[in-house]
C-alpha positions as CSV (number, residue, x, y, z in Angstrom):
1,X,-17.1,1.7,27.4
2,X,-18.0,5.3,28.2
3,X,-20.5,6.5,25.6
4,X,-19.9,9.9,25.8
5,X,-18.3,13.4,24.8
6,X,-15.9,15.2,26.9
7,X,-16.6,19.2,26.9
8,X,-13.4,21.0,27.0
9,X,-12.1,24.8,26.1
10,X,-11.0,22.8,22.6
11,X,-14.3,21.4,21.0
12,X,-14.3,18.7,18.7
13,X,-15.3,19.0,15.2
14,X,-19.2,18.2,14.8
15,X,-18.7,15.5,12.4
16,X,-15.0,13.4,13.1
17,X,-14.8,10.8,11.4
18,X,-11.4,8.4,10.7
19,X,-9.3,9.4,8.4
20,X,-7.0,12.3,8.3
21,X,-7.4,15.1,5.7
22,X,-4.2,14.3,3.8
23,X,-3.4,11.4,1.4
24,X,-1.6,9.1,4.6
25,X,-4.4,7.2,5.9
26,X,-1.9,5.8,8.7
27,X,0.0,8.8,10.0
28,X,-0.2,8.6,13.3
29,X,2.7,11.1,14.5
30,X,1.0,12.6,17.7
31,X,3.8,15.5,17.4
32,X,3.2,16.9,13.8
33,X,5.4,20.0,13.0
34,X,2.9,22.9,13.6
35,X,2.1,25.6,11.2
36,X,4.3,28.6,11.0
37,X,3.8,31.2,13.7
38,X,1.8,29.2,16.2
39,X,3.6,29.6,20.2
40,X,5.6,26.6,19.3
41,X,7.0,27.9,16.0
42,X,7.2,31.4,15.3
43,X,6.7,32.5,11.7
44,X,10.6,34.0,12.1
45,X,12.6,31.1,13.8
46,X,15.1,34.0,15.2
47,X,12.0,36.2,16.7
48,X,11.0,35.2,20.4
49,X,8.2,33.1,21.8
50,X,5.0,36.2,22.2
51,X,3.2,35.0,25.3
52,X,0.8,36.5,27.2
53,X,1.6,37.9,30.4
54,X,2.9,35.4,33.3
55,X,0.0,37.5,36.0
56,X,-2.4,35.7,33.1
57,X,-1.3,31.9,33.7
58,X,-4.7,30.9,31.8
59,X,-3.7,33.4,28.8
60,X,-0.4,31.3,28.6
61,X,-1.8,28.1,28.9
62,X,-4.4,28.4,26.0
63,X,-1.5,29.9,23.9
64,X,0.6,27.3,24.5
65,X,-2.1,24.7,24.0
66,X,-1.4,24.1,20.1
67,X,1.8,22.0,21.6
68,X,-0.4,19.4,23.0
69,X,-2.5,19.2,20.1
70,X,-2.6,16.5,17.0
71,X,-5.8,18.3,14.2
72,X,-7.1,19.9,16.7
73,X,-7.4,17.1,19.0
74,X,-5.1,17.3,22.8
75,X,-2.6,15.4,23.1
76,X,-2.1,15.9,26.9
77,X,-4.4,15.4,29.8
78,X,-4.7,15.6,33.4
79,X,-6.4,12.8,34.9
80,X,-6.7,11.5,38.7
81,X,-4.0,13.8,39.9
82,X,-1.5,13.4,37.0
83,X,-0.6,14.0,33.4
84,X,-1.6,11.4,30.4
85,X,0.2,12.1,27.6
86,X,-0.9,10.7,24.4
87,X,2.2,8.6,22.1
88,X,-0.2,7.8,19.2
89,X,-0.9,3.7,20.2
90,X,-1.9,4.6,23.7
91,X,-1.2,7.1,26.4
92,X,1.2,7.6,28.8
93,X,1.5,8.7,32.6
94,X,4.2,11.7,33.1
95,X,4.9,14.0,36.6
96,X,5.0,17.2,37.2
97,X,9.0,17.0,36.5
98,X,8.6,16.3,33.1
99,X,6.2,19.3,32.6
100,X,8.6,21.5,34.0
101,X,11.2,19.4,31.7
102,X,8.6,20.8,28.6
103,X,8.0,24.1,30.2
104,X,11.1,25.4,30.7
105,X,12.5,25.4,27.8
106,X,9.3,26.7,25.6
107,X,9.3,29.9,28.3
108,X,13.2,30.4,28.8
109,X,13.3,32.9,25.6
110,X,9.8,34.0,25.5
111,X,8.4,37.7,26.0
112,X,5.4,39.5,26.5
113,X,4.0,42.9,26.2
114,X,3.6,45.4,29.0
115,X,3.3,49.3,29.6
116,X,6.2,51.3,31.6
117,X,5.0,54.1,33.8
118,X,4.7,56.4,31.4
119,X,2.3,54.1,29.6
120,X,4.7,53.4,26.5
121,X,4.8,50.0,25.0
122,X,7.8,47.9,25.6
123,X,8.8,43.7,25.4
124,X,9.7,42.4,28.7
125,X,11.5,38.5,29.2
126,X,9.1,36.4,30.1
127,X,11.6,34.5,32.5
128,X,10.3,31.3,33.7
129,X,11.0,30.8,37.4
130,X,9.0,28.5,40.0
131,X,5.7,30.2,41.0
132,X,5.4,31.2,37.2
133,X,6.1,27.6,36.4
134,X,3.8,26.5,39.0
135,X,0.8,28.7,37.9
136,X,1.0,28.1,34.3
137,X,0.7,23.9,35.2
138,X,-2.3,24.4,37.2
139,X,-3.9,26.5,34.5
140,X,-3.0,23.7,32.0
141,X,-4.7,21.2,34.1
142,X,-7.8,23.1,34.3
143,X,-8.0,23.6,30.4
144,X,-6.8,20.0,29.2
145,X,-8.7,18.1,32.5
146,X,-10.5,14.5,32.2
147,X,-13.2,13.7,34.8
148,X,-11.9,11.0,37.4
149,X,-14.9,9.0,36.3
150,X,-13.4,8.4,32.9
151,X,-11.9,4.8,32.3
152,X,-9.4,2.8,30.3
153,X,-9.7,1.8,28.1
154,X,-13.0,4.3,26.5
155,X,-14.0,7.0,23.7
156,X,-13.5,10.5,24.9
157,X,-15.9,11.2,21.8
158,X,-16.9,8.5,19.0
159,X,-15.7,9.2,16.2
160,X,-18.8,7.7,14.6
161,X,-22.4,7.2,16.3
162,X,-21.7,3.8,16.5
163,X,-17.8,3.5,17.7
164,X,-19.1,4.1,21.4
165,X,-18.8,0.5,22.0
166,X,-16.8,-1.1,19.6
167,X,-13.8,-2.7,21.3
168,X,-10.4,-2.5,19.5
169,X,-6.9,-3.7,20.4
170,X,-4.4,-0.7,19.9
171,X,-1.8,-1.8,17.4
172,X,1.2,0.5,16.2
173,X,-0.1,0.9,13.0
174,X,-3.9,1.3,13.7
175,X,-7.0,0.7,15.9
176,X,-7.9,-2.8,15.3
177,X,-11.8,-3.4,15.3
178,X,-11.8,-6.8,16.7
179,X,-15.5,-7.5,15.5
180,X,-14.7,-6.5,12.3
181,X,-11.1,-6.7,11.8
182,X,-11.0,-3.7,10.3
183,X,-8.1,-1.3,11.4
184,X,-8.5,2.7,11.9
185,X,-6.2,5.7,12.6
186,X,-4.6,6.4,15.3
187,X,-6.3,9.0,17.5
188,X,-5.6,10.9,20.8
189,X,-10.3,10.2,20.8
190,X,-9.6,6.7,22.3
191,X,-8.3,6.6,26.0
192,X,-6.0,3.5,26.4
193,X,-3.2,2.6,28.6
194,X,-2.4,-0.7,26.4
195,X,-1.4,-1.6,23.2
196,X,0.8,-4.4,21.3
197,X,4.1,-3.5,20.2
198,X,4.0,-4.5,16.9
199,X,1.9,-3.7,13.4
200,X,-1.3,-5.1,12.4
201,X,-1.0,-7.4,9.3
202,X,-3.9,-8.7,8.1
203,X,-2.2,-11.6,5.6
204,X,-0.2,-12.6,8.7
205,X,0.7,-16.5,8.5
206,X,-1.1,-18.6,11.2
207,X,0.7,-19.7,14.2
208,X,0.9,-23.5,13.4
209,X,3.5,-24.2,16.5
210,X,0.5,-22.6,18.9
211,X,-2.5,-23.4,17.5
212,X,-1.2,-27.1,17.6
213,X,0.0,-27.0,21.2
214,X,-3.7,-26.0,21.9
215,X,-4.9,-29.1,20.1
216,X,-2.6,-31.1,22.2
217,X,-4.5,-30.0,24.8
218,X,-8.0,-29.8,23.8
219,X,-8.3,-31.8,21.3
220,X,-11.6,-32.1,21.1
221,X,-12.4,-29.1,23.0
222,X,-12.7,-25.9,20.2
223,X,-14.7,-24.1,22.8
224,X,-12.0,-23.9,25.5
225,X,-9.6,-22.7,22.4
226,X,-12.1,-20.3,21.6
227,X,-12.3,-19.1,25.0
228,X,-8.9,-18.8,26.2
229,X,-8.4,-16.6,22.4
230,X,-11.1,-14.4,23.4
231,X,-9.9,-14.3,27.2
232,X,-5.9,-13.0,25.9
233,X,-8.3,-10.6,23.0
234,X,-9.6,-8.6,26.1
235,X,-6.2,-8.4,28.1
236,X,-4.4,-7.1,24.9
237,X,-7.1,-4.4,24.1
238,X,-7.1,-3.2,27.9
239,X,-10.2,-4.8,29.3
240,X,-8.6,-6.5,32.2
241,X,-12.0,-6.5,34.1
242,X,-13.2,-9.4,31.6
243,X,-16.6,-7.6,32.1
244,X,-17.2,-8.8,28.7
245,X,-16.5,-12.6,29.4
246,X,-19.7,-14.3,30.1
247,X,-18.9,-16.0,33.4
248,X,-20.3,-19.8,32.4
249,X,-17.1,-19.3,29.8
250,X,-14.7,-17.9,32.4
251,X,-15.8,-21.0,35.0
252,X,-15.2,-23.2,32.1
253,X,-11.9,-21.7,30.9
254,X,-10.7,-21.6,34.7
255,X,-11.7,-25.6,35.1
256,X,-9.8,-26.3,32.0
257,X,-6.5,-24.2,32.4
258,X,-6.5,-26.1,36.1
259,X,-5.8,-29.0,34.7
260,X,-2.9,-27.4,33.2
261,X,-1.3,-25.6,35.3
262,X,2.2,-25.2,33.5
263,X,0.4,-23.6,30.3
C-alpha cells in the first residue's frame, strides 16, 4: 500500500474524513448532478457552454474539470499511458475513443469570447474538430495525471492517518475493512481495479453447503481452512501479489490443495 498523497491542480481538503456531508452515508453516485452554472450545467439550460478559448487547451481543461469530479475529488485519471475512470466500486480503463465519445458532445455547442479587429467584443462557436480535440485531451492528462509508480490496489490520500494501510475488499455498497469489518463510503481516494459485484451484508447467513465441503476435506485441519479464506480475502480485495501471505502458509496451503486437485 502506497502511503502517500498525490499533489494535483485539485487539492484535497486538509482534513477528509468518510462520510459525505449530507444525511446518505452510502451514496456513492461517482456522477452527482452538478450545481447550477458549472461548464457541465449552465445556470440557463438554453444558454451555451462558456469556454475558454480553444488556443488555451489548459484553460478548457481546468473548466471542464468539475465533470470528472465527485466533492471535489476526480473522477478521471490518466495513468500508464491511458485513462482510469472511477465507477464508484473501483475504476475503470477507457481509450482515447471514449474521451473523444465525452468530448464531443460537451464542446459541439460551446462558445468563447474573442475580440474582432476592431477590438469589439463578440461570441464565437467553439467548434470542436481534431487538433482542438486532440489538445484539450493532452491538457487533461497533464491536470488529472497519476505517477506510473502508483499501484493497485492503494490510497491516493488516506482518508485518515491511519487508512494508509488498512486493506479492504471493494463491495458495491461500501469499502469493507477486512480487519475490522467495518464498511466505509465509496470514494474515487482508493485506487482499485477489483471489486465484488454484490452488497456487503453484515447479518449474512453462513455458507453451511461450503464451509462443510471444507470440513470434508480438512477435517481436522482449521488452519488450511483458515488459509485458503485468507488466500481468496486477498484476490477479492486486489492483492493478487499475496505479498501479504506469509510464505510458510502459502507452502502449506499449496501442499494441501495438491492433494486436491479438483477443488
Amino acid at each position: 500500500m502506497i502511503e502517500r498523497e498525490i499533489a494535483s491542480d485539485f487539492p484535497l481538503p486538509e482534513q477528509w474524513t468518510y462520510g459525505p456531508p449530507d444525511d446518505d452515508p452510502y451514496d456513492d453516485d461517482p456522477y452527482d448532478d452538478p450545481e447550477p452554472g458549472t461548464p457541465e450545467q449552465p445556470a440557463d439550460a438554453a444558454t451555451p457552454l462558456l469556454l475558454p478559448t480553444p488556443s488555451n487547451p489548459m484553460a478548457v481543461a481546468r473548466a471542464l474539470a468539475p465533470a470528472w469530479q465527485h466533492r471535489g475529488l476526480l473522477t478521471m485519471r490518466s495513468w500508464h499511458g491511458t485513462w482510469m475512470r472511477w465507477e464508484g466500486p473501483h475504476w475503470v480503463e477507457i481509450d482515447d475513443a471514449a474521451m473523444r465519445a465525452d468530448l464531443y458532445p460537451r464542446l459541439e455547442h460551446a462558445q468563447f469570447r474573442a475580440v474582432d479587429k476592431n477590438g469589439e467584443p463578440k461570441i464565437l462557436p467553439w467548434a470542436p474538430n481534431r487538433p482542438k480535440v486532440a489538445n484539450l485531451i493532452e491538457a487533461i492528462a497533464a491536470i488529472t495525471h497519476l505517477p506510473s509508480d502508483i499501484e493497485v490496489p492503494s490510497w491516493l490520500a488516506a482518508p485518515a492517518a491511519d487508512s494508509a494501510t488498512v486493506q479492504v475488499v471493494a463491495c458495491r455498497n461500501g469499502l469493507l475493512d477486512i480487519a475490522t469489518r467495518v464498511l466505509q463510503p465509496l470514494t474515487p481516494l482508493y485506487f482499485n481495479r477489483v471489486s465484488v459485484p454484490f452488497d456487503y451484508d453484515a447479518h449474512a447467513i453462513q455458507p453451511t453447503r461450503w464451509i462443510g465441503f471444507l470440513k470434508t476435506l480438512w477435517p481436522d485441519d482449521t488452519e488450511a481452512i483458515a488459509a485458503l479464506q485468507e488466500f481468496f480475502g486477498h484476490i477479492q480485495g486486489g492483492y493478487t501479489d499475496a505479498g501479504t501471505l506469509s510464505q510458510p502458509e502459502l507452502h502449506r496451503l499449496g501442499l494441501r490443495l495438491q492433494q486436491y486437485s479438483d477443488l
